[in-house]
N, C-alpha and C positions, 0 to 999 in steps of 0.2 A: 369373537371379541365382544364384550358387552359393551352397548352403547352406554353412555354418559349426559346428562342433561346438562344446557346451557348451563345453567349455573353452578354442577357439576363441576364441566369444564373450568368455568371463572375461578373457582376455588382452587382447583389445581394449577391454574396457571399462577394466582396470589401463592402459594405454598412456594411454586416453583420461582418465582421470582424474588421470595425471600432468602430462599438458598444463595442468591447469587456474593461473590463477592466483589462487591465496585469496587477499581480500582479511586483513590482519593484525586484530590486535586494536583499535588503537587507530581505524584502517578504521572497524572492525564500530559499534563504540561512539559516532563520529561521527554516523557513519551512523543509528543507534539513534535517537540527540537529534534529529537533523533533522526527524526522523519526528515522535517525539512532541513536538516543539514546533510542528509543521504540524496534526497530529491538535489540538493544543489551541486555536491558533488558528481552524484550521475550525468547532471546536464553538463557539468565541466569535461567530465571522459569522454563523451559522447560528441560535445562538439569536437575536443581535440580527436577525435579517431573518424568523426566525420572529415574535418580537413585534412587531414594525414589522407585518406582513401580518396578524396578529390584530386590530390595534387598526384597521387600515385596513378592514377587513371588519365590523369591530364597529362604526367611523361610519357606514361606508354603509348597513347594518343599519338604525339607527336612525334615517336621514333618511325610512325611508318610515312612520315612524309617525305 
């Protein structure tokens, strides 16, 4: 593989960075909500299936007394 000089590289990385295509703002922002309305939902299942498996562990607990 041939090496490449610093500035080389910087060139290629400018070239490659132009290709990119940014998602715009109203994107980003979309995108943003989806997330934290997944994050909120998640933590809503998760505490109900936490409690569900506490209580379920706390009956069976207490059948061997």
């Amino acid at each position: 593989m041939a090496k490449t000089t610093p500035l080389e590289f910087l060139r290629q990385v400018r070239n490659e960075t132009n290709k990119v295509t940014w998602p715009t703002r109203r994107e980003t922002l979309i995108t943003a909500l989806m997330v934290f309305v997944f994050v909120i939902i998640m933590a809503i299942f998760f505490s109900v299936a936490d409690t569900l498996m506490h209580a379920a562990v706390g009956f069976i607990l207490t059948l061997g007394r």
